[in-house]
C-alpha positions as CSV (number, residue, x, y, z in Angstrom):
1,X,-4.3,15.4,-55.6
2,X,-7.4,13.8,-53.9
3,X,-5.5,10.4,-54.5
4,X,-2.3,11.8,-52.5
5,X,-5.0,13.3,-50.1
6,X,-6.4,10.2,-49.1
7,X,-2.8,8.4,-48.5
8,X,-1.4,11.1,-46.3
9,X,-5.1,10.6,-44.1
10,X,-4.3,6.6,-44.4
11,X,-1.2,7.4,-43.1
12,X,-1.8,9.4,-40.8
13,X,-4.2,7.0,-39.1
14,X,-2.0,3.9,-39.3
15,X,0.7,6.5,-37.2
16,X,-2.2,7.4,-34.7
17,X,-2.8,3.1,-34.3
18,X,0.5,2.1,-34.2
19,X,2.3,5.1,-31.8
20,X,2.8,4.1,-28.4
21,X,0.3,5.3,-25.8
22,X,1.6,8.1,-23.4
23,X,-0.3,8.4,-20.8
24,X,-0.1,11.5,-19.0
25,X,-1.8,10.1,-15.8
26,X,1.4,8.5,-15.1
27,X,4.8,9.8,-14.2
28,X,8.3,8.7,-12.9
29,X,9.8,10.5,-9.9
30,X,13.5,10.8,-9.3
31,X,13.1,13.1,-6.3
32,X,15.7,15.7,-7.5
33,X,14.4,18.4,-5.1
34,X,16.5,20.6,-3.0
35,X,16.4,19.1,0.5
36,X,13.4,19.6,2.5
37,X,9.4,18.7,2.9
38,X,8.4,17.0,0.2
39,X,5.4,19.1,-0.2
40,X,7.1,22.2,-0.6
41,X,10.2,21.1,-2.1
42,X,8.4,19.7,-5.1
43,X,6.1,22.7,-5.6
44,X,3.0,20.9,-4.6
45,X,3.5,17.5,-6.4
46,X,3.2,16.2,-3.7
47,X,0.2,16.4,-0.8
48,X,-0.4,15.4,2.4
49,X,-3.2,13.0,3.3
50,X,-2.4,12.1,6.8
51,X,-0.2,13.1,9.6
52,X,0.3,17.0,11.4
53,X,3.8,16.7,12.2
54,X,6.4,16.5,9.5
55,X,6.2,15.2,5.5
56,X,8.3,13.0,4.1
57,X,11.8,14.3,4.0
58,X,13.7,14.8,0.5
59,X,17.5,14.3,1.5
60,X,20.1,14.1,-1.3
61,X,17.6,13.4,-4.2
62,X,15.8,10.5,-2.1
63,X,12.9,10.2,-0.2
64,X,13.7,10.0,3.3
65,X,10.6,8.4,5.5
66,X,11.4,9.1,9.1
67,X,10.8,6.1,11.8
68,X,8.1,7.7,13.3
69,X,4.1,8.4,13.6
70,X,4.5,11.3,11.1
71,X,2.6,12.7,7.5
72,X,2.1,10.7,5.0
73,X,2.2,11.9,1.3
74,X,1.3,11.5,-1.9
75,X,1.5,12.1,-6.0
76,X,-1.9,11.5,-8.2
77,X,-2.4,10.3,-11.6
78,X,-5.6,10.3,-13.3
79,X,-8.0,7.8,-11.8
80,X,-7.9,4.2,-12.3
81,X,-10.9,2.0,-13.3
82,X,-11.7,0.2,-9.9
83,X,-11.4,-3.4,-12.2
84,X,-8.2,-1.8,-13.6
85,X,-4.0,-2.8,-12.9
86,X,-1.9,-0.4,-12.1
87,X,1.8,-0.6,-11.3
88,X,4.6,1.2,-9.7
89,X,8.9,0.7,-9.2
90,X,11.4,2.4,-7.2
91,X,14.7,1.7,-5.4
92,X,14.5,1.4,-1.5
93,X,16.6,0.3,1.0
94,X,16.0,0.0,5.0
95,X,18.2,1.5,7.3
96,X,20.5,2.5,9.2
97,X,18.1,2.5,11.9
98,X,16.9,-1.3,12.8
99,X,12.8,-1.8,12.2
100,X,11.4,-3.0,15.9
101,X,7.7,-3.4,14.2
102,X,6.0,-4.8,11.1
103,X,4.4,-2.0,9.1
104,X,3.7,-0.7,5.8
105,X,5.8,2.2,4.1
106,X,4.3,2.7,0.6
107,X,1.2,1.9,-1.0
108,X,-1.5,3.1,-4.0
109,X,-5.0,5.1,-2.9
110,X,-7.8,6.2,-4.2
111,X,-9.0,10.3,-3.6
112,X,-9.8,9.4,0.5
113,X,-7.6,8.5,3.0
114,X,-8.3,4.8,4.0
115,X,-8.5,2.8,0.9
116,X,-5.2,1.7,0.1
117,X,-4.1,-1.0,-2.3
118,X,-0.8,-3.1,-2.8
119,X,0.8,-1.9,0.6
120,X,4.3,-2.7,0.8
121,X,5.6,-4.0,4.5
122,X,9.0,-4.0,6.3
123,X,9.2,-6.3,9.0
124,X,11.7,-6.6,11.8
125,X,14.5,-9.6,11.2
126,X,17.5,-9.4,14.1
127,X,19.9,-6.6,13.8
128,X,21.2,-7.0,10.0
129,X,18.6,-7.9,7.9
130,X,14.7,-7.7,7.6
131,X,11.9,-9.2,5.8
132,X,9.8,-7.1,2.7
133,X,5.9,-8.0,1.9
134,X,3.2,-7.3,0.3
135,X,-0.7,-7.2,1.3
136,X,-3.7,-6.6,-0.5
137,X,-4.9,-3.7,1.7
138,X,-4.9,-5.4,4.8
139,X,-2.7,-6.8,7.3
140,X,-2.6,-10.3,6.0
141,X,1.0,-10.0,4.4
142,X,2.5,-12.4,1.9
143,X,6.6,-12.2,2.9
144,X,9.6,-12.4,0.3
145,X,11.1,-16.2,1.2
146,X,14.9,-14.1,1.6
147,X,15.6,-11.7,4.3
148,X,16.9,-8.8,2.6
149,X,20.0,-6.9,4.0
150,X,19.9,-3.4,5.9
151,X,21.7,-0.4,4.0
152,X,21.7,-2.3,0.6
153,X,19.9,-0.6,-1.9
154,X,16.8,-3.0,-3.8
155,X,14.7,-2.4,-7.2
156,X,11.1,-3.5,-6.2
157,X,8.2,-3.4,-8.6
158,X,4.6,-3.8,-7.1
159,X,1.3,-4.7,-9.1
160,X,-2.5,-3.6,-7.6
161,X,-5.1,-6.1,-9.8
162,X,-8.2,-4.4,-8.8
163,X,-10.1,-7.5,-10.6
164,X,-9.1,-10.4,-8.9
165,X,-8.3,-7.8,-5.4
166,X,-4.6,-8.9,-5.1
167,X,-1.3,-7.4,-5.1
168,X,1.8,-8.5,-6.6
169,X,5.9,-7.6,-5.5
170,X,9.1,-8.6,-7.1
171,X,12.7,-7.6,-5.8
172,X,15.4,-7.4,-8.3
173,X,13.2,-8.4,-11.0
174,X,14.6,-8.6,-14.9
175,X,10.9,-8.7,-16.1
176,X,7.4,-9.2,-15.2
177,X,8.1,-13.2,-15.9
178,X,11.0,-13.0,-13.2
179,X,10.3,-14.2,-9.0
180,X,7.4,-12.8,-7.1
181,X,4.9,-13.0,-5.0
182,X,1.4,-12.4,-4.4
183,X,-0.8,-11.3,-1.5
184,X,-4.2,-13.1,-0.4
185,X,-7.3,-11.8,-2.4
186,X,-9.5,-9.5,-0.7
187,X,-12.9,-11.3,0.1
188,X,-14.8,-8.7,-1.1
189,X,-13.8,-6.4,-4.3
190,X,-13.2,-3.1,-4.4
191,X,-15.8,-2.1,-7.2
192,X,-15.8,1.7,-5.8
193,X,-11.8,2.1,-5.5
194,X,-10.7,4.2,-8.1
195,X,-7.1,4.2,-7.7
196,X,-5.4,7.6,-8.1
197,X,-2.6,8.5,-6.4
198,X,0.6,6.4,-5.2
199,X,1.8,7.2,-1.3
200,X,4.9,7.2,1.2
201,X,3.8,6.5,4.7
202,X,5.5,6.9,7.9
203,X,4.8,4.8,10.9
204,X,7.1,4.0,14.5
205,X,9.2,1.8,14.3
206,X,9.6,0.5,11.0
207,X,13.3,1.7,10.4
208,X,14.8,4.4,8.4
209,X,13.7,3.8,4.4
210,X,15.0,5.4,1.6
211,X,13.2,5.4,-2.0
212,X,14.0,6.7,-5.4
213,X,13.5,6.6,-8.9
214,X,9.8,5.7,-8.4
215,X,7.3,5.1,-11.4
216,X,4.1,4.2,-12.5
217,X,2.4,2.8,-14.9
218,X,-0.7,0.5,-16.2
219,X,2.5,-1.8,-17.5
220,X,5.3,-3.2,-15.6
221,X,7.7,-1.2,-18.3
222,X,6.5,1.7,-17.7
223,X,6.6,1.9,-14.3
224,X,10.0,0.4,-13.7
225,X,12.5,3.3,-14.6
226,X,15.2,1.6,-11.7
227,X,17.7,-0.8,-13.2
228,X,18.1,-3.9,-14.3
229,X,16.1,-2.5,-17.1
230,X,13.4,-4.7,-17.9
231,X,13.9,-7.3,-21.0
232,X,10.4,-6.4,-22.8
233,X,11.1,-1.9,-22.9
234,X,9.4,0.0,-24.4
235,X,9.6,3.9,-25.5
236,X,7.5,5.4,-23.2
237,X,9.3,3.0,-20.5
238,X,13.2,4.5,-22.0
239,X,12.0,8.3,-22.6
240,X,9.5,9.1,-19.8
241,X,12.5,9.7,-17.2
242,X,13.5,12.7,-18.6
243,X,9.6,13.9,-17.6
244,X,7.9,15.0,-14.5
């Protein structure tokens, strides 16, 4: 009996070692609200950090970011180690209505409401088309070399490394290995940032933008939930869809 005993406890802690780690700071959002304020409509998992006027609009089981000066919002995890990466995926597209200005839409934060990491840019490009980038949490932008096309719908993965103080982006990536590109370093670290919430920002005249199927993660297969499904999956990265 003690013999048996001892296996099942051996067992039990190669099962504890070798399960995957869910980790319940993170979460995937597929926005499948009714329509309305994103506040409301998700019963409060989502706040507002910025902005009196209106939230971010859910419209059709998307996240509709009007073209104007209005609130910006927000859903938390637990908080990050400041030296810690953290990553995050959704589907966006720009558009109908044309961007006239360069500014940032989405973005991580820590607990405040001004230190914001891995911002993610739209910038105007003539009447069709317009250009995506990525900055570290200022406005010196890194740009995606290929205009991307208004109305077209694109899987972009983002990646905040809070030791070196850069931020990553892909579009359409297979993988982590697949194109990117990455901002300037900050010239001075963040020690103090402890990352905790990911956030939808509306400024003027940066176009309509439409996002779904957002995740994050500390992996880039666990944030990315939006096809093409990423070549190295794992089980947290094909189950945690189904949560909220």
């Amino acid at each position: 009996m003690r013999k048996t005993a001892i296996a099942l406890l051996a067992l039990g802690l190669v099962a504890v070692m070798t399960a995957p780690a869910f980790a319940a700071s993170f979460w995937s959002e597929t926005f499948s609200y009714a329509d309305g304020g994103i506040v409301t409509v998700s019963g409060g998992l989502w706040a507002l950090h910025s902005g009196t006027v209106t939230d971010v609009q859910v419209v059709n089981g998307e996240a509709r970011l009007l073209p104007a000066n209005a609130n910006d919002n927000n859903r938390s995890f637990i908080a990050r180690d400041a030296l810690a990466t953290t990553y995050a995926a959704f589907k966006m597209r720009v558009g109908p209505i044309v961007p006239t200005t360069a500014a940032y839409f989405a973005h991580f934060k820590d607990s405040g409401t001004f230190n914001f990491a891995g911002r993610v840019w739209v910038q105007p490009n003539g009447t069709t088309q317009f250009n995506l980038g990525i900055s570290a949490a200022s406005t010196t932008v890194t740009y995606w070399a290929t205009p991307l096309d208004l109305g077209t719908n694109y899987n972009v993965a983002i990646k905040w490394d809070g030791t070196a103080g850069t931020a990553t982006l892909w579009v359409n990536p297979v993988n982590e290995g697949s194109a990117s590109i990455v901002s300037t370093p900050l010239a001075t670290l963040p020690s103090t940032w402890a990352i905790s919430a990911f956030a939808l920002r509306q400024a003027n005249n940066y176009g309509e933008v439409f996002v779904d199927n957002l995740g994050v993660g500390d992996t880039f297969t666990d944030a990315f939930i939006a096809g093409p499904t990423p070549v190295e999956g794992t089980t947290w990265g094909k189950l945690k869809a189904l949560y909220r």
